[in-house]
C-alpha positions as CSV (number, residue, x, y, z in Angstrom):
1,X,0.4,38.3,19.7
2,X,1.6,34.7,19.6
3,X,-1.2,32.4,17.6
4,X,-1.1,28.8,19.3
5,X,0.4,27.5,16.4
6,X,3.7,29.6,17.1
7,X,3.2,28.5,20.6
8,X,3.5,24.8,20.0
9,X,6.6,25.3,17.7
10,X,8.2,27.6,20.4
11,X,7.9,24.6,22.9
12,X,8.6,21.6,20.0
13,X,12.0,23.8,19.2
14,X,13.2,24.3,22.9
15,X,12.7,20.5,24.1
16,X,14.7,20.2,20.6
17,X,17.6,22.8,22.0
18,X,18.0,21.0,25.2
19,X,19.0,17.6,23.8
20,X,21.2,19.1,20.3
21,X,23.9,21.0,20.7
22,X,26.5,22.0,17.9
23,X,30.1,21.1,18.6
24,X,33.2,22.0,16.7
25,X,33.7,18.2,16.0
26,X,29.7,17.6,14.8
27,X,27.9,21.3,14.6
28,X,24.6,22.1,14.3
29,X,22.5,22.2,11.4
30,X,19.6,25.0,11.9
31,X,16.4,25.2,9.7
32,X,14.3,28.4,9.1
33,X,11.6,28.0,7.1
34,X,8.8,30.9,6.1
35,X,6.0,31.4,3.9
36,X,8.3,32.3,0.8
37,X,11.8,31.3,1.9
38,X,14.1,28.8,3.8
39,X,17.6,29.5,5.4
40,X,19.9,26.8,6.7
41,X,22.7,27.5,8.9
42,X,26.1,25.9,10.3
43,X,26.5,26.4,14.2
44,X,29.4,25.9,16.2
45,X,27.9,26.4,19.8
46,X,30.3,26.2,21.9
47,X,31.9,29.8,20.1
48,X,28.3,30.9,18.5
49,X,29.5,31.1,15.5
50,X,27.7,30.4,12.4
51,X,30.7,28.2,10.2
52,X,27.8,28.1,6.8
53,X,24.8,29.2,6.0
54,X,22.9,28.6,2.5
55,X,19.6,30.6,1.6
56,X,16.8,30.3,-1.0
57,X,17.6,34.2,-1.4
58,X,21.0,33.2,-2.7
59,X,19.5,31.3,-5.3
60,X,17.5,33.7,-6.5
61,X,14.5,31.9,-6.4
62,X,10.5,33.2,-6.6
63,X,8.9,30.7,-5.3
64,X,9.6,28.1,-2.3
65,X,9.1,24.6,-3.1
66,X,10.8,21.1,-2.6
67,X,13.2,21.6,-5.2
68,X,14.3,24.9,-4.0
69,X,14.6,23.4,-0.6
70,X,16.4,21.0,-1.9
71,X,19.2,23.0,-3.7
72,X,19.6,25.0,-0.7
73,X,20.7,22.0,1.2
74,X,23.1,20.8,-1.7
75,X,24.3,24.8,-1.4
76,X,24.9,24.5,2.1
77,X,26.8,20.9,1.6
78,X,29.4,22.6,-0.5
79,X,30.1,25.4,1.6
80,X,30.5,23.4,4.6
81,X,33.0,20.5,2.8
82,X,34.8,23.3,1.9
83,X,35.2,24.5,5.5
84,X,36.5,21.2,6.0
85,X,32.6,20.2,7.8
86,X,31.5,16.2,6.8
87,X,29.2,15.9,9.8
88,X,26.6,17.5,11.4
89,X,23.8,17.2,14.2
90,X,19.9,18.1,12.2
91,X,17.8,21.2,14.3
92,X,14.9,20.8,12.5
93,X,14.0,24.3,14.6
94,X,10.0,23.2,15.8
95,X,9.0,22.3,12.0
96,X,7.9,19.2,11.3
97,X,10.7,17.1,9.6
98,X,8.3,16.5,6.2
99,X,7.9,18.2,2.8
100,X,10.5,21.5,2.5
101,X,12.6,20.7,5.8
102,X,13.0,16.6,4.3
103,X,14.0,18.1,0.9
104,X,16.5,20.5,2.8
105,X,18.0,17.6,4.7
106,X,18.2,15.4,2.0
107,X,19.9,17.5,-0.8
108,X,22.9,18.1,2.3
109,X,22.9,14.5,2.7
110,X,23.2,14.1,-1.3
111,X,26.0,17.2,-0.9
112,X,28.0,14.9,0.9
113,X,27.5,15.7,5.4
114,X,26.7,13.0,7.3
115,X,23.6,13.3,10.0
């Protein structure tokens, strides 16, 4: 069973789909966030293919906080200049663009893509 707060990010993250869409030129940037870890992915959508992806699982890290967050999105910038990525469109996926999803965004900005 759905709680209401899954409800409202359901609906936040589709009106979100409709208006960004990953290209091979500029693809998309996908956040998942949960209690203990974040994922960030690389989405071409015109193939539906995932180009990067970068996990607080590959860092080997206990605990989720900004700073995790953070190296995940500096993670995720290397992998993707090295696929020859600079730019990318931000899903922030329903979340609220504040505290671990800012940090994420920010340390792939410091990583070198453009937003």
């Amino acid at each position: 069973m759905a709680t209401q707060k899954d409800i409202r990010r359901e609906k936040i993250k589709r009106r979100i789909r409709g208006r960004v869409l990953g290209t091979p030129a500029r693809p998309r940037l996908s956040v998942f966030r949960s209690n203990t870890r974040i994922y960030a992915q690389i989405i071409d959508d015109t193939r539906g293919v995932t180009l990067a992806s970068a996990s607080s699982f590959d860092l080997n890290a206990t605990k989720l906080n900004i700073e995790v967050a953070k190296e995940v999105g500096k993670k995720l910038a290397e992998k993707a200049t090295a696929n020859g990525i600079k730019a990318v469109v931000f899903d922030r996926n329903g979340y609220l663009y504040h505290g671990k999803v800012k940090a994420l965004a920010d340390g792939a900005r410091e990583g070198g893509l453009q937003f």
